[in-house]
N, CA, C and O atoms as CSV, one atom per row, in Angstrom:
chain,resi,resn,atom,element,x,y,z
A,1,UNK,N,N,30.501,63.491,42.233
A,1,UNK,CA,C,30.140,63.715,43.616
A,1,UNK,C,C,31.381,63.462,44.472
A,1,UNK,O,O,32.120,62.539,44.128
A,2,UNK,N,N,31.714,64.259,45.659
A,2,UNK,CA,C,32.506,64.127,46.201
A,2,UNK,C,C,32.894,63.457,47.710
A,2,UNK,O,O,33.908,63.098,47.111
A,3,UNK,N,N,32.980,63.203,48.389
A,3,UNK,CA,C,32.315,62.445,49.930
A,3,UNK,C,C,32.200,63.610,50.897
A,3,UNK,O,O,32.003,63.098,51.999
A,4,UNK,N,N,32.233,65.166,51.033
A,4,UNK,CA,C,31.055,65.895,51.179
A,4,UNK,C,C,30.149,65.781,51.283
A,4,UNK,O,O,29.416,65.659,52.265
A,5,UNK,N,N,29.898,65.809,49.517
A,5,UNK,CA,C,28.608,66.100,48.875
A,5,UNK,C,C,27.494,64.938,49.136
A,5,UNK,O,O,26.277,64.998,48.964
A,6,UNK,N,N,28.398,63.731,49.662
A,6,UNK,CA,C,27.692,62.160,50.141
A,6,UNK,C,C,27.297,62.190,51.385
A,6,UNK,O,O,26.260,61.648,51.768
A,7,UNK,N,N,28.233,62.940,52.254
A,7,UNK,CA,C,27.609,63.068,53.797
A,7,UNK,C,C,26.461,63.984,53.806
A,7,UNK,O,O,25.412,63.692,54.381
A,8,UNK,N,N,26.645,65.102,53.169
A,8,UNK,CA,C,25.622,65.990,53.344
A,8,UNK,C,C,24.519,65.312,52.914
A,8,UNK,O,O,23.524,65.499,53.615
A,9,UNK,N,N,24.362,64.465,51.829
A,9,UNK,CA,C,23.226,63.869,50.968
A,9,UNK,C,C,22.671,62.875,52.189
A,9,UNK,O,O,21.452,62.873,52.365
A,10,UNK,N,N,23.426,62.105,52.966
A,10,UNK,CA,C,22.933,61.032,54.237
A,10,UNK,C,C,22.378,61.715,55.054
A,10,UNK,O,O,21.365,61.270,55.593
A,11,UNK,N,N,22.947,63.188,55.438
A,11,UNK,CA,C,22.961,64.429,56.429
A,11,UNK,C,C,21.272,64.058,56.601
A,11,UNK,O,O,20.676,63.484,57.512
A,12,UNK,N,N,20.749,64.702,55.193
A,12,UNK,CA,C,20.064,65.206,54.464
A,12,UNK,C,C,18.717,64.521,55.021
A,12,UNK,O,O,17.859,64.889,55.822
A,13,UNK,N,N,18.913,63.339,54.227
A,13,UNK,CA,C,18.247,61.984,54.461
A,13,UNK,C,C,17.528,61.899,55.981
A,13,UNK,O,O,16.301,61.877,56.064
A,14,UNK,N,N,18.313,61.857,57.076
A,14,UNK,CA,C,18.217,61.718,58.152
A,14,UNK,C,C,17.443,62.536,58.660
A,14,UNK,O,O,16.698,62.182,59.574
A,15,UNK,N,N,17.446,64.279,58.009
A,15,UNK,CA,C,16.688,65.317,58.792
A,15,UNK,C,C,15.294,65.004,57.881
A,15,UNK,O,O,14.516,65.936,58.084
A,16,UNK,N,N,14.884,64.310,57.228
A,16,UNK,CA,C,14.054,64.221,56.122
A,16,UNK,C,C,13.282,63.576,56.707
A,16,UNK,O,O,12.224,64.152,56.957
A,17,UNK,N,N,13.447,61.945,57.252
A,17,UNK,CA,C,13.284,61.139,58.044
A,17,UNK,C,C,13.064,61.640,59.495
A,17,UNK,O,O,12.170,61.117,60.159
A,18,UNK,N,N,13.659,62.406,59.905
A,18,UNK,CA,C,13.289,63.160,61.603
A,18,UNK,C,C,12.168,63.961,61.121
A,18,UNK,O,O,11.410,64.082,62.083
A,19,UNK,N,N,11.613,64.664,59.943
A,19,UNK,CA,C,10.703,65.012,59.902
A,19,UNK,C,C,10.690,66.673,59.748
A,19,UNK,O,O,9.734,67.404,59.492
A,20,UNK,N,N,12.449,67.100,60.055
A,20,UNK,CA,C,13.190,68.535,59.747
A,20,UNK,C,C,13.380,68.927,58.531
A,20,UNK,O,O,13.892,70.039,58.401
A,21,UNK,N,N,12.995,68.064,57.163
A,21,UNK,CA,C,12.981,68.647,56.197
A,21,UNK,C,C,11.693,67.999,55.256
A,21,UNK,O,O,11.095,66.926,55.349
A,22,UNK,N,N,11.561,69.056,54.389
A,22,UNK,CA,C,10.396,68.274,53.750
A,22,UNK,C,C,10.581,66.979,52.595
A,22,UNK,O,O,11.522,67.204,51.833
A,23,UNK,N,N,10.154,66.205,52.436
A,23,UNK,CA,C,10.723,64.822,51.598
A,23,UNK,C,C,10.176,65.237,50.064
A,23,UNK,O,O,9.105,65.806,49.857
A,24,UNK,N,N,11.159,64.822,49.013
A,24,UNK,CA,C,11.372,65.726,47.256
A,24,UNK,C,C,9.841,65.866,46.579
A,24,UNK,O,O,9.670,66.134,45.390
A,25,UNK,N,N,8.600,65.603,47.684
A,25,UNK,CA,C,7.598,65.784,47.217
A,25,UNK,C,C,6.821,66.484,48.236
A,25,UNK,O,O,5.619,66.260,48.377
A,26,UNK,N,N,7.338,67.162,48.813
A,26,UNK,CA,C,7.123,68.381,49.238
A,26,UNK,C,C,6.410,68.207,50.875
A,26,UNK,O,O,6.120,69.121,51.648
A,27,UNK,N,N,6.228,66.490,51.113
A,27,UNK,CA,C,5.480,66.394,52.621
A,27,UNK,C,C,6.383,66.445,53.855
A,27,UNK,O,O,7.591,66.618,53.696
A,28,UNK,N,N,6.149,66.381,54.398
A,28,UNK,CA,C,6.886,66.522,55.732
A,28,UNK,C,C,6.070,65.475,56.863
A,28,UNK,O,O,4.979,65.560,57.425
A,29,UNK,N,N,7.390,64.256,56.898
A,29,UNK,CA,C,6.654,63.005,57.417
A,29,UNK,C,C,7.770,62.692,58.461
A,29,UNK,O,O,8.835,63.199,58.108
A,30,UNK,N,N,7.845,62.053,59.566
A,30,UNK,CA,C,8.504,61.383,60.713
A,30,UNK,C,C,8.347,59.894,60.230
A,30,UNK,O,O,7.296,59.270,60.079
A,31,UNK,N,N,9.738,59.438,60.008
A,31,UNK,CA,C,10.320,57.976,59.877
A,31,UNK,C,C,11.309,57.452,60.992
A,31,UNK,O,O,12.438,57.130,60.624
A,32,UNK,N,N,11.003,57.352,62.205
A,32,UNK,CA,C,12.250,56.988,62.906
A,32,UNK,C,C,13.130,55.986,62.462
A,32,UNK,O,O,14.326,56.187,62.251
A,33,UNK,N,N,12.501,54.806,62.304
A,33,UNK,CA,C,13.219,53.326,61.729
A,33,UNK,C,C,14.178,53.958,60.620
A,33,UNK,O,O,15.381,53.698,60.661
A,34,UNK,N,N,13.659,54.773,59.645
A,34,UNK,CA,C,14.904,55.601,58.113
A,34,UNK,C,C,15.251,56.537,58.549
A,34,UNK,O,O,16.024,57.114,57.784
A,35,UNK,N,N,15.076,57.052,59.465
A,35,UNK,CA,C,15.934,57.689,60.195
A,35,UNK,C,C,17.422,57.364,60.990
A,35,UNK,O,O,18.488,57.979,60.974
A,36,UNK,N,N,17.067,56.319,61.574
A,36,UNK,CA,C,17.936,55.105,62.368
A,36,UNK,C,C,18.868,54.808,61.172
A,36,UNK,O,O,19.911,55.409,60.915
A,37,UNK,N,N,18.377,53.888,60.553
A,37,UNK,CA,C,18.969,53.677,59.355
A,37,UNK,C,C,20.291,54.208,58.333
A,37,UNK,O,O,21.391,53.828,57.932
A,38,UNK,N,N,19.286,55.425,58.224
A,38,UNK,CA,C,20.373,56.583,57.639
A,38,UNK,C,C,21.370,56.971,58.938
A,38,UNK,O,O,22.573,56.747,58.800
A,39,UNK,N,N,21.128,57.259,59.565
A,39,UNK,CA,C,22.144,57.710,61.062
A,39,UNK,C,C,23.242,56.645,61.244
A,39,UNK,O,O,24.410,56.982,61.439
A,40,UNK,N,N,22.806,55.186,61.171
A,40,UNK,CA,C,23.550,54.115,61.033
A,40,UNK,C,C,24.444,53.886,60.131
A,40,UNK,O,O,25.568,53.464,60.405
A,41,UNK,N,N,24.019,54.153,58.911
A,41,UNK,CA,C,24.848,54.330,57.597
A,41,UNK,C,C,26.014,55.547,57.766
A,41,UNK,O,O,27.145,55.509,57.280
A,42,UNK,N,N,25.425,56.659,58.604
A,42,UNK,CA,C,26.905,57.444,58.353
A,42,UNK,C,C,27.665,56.911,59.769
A,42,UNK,O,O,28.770,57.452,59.758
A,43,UNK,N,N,27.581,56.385,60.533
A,43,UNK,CA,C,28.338,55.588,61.777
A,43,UNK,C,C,28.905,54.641,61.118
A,43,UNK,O,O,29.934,54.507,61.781
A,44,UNK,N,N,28.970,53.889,60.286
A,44,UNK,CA,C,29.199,53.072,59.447
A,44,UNK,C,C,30.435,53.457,59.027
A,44,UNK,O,O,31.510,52.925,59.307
A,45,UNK,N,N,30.207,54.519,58.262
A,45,UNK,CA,C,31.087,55.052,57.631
A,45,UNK,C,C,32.221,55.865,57.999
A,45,UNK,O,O,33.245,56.247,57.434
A,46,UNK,N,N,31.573,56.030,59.391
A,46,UNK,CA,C,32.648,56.999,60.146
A,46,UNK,C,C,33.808,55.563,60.603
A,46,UNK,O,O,35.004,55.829,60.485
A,47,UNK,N,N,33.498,54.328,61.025
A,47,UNK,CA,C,33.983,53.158,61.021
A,47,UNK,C,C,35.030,53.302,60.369
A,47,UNK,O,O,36.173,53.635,60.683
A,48,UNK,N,N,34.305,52.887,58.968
A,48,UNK,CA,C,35.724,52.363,58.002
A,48,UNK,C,C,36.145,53.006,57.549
A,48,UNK,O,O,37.002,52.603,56.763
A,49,UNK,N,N,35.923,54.510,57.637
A,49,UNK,CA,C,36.718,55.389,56.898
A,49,UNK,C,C,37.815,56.137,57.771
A,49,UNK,O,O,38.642,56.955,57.369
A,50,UNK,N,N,37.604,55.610,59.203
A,50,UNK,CA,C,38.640,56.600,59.923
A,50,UNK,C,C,40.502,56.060,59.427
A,50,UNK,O,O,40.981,55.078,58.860
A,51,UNK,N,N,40.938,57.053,59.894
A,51,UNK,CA,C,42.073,56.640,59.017
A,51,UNK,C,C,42.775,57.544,57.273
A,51,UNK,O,O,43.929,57.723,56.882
A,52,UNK,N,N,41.542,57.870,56.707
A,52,UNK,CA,C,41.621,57.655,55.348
A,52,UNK,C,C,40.523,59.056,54.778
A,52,UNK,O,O,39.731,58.974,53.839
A,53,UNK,N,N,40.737,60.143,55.546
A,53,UNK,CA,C,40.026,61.124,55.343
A,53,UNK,C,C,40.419,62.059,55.527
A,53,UNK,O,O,41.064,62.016,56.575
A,54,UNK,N,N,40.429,63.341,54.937
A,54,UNK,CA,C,41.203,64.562,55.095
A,54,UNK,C,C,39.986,65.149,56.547
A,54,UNK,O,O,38.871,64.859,56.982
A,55,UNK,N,N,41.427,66.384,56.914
A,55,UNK,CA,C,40.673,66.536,58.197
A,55,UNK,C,C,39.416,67.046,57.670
A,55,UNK,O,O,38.480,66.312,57.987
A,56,UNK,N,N,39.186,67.732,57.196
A,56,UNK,CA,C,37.888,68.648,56.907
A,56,UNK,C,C,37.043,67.801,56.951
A,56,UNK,O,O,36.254,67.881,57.894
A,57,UNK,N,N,36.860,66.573,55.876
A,57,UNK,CA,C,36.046,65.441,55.683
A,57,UNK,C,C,35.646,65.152,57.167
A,57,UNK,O,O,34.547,65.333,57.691
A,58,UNK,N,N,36.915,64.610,57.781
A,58,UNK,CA,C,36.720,64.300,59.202
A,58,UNK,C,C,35.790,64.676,60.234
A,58,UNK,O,O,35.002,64.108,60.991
A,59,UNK,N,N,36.427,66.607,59.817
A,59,UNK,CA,C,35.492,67.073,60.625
A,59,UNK,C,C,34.269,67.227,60.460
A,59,UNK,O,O,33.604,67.355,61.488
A,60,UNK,N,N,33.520,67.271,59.070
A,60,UNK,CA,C,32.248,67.453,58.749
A,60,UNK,C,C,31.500,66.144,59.140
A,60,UNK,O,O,30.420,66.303,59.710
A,61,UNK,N,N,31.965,64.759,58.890
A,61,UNK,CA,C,31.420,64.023,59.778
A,61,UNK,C,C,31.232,63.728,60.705
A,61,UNK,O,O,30.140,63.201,60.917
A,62,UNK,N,N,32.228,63.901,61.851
A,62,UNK,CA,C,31.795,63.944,63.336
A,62,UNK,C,C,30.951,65.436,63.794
A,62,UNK,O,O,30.200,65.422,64.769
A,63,UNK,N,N,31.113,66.364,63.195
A,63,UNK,CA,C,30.044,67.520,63.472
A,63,UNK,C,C,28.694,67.002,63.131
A,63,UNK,O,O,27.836,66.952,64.012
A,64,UNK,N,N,28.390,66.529,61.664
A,64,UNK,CA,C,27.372,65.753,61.317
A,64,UNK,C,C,26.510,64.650,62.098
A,64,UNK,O,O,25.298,64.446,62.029
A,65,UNK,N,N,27.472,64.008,62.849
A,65,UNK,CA,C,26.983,62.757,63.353
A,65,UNK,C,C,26.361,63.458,64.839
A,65,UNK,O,O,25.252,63.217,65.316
A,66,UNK,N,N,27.494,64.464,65.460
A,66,UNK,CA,C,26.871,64.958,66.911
A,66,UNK,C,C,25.867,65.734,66.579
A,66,UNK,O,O,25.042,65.727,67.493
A,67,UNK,N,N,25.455,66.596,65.444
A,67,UNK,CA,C,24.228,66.907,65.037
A,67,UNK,C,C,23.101,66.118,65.292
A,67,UNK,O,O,22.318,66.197,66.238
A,68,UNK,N,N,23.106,65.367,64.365
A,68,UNK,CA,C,22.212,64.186,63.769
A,68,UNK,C,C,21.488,63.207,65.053
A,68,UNK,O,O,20.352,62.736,64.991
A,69,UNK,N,N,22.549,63.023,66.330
A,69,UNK,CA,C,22.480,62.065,67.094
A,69,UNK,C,C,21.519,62.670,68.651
A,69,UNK,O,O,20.768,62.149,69.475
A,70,UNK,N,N,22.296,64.509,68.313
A,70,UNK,CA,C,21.183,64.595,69.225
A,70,UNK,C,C,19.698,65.160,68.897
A,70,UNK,O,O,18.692,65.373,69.574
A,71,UNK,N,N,19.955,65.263,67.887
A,71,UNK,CA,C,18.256,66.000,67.022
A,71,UNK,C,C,17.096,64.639,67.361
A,71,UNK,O,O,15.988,64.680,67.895
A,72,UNK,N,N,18.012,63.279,66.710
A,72,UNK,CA,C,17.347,61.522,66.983
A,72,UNK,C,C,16.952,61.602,68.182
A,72,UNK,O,O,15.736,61.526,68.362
A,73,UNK,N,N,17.686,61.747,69.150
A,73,UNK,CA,C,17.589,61.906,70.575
A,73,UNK,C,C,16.247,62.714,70.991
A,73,UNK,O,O,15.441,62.107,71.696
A,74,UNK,N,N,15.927,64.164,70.565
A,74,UNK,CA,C,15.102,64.778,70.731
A,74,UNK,C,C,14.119,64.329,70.518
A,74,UNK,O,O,13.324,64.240,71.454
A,75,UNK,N,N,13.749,63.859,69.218
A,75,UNK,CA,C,12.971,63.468,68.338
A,75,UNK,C,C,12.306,62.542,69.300
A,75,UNK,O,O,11.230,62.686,69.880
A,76,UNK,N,N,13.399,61.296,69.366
A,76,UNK,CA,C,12.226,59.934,69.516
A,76,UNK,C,C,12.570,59.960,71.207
A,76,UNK,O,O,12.173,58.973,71.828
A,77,UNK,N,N,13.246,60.974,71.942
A,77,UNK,CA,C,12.962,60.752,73.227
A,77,UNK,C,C,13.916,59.179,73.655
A,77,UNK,O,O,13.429,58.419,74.493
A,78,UNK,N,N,14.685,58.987,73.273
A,78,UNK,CA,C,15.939,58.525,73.835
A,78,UNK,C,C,17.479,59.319,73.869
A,78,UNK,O,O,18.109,60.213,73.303
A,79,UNK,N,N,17.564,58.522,74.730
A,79,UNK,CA,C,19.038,59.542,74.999
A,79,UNK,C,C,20.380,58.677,74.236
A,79,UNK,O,O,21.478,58.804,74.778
A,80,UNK,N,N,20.279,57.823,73.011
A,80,UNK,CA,C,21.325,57.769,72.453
A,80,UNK,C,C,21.306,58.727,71.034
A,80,UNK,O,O,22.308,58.795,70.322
C-alpha cells in the first residue's frame, strides 16, 4: 500500500461515516462522531507529514481534506 492508497482508504472512511457511501455491508448509515474521527486522523496527518511528501501526495491531501471538511460541514450543519 502506498500513502495514496492510505488517504484515499481514510478519504473513504469518512464519506462512509457522512453517510455518502455505503459501509462493506452494503448499509448506508450517518456516524458523525467516526466521521470526526476519521477527518481528524487525516488532519493529523497532514500535521506531521508536512515537510516530507511529494507534491502530488501533498496535493491529494489538502484537496481531500477541503473536500471532506466541507461535505462534514454540510452534513452536521456546522461551519467548521
Amino acid at each position: 500500500m502506498d500513502f495514496a492508497t492510505f488517504l484515499l482508504s481514510l478519504s473513504h472512511s469518512v464519506r462512509m461515516h457522512l453517510g455518502d457511501a455505503p459501509q462493506p455491508d452494503g448499509a448506508v448509515e450517518r456516524d458523525l462522531i467516526l466521521a470526526r474521527q476519521s477527518l481528524d486522523i487525516l488532519e493529523l496527518l497532514q500535521e506531521k507529514t508536512r515537510g516530507n511528501l511529494t507534491g502530488a501526495e501533498e496535493r491529494l491531501l489538502e484537496q481531500s481534506l477541503h473536500e471532506l471538511r466541507l461535505r462534514f460541514a454540510e452534513v452536521s450543519g456546522s461551519p467548521r
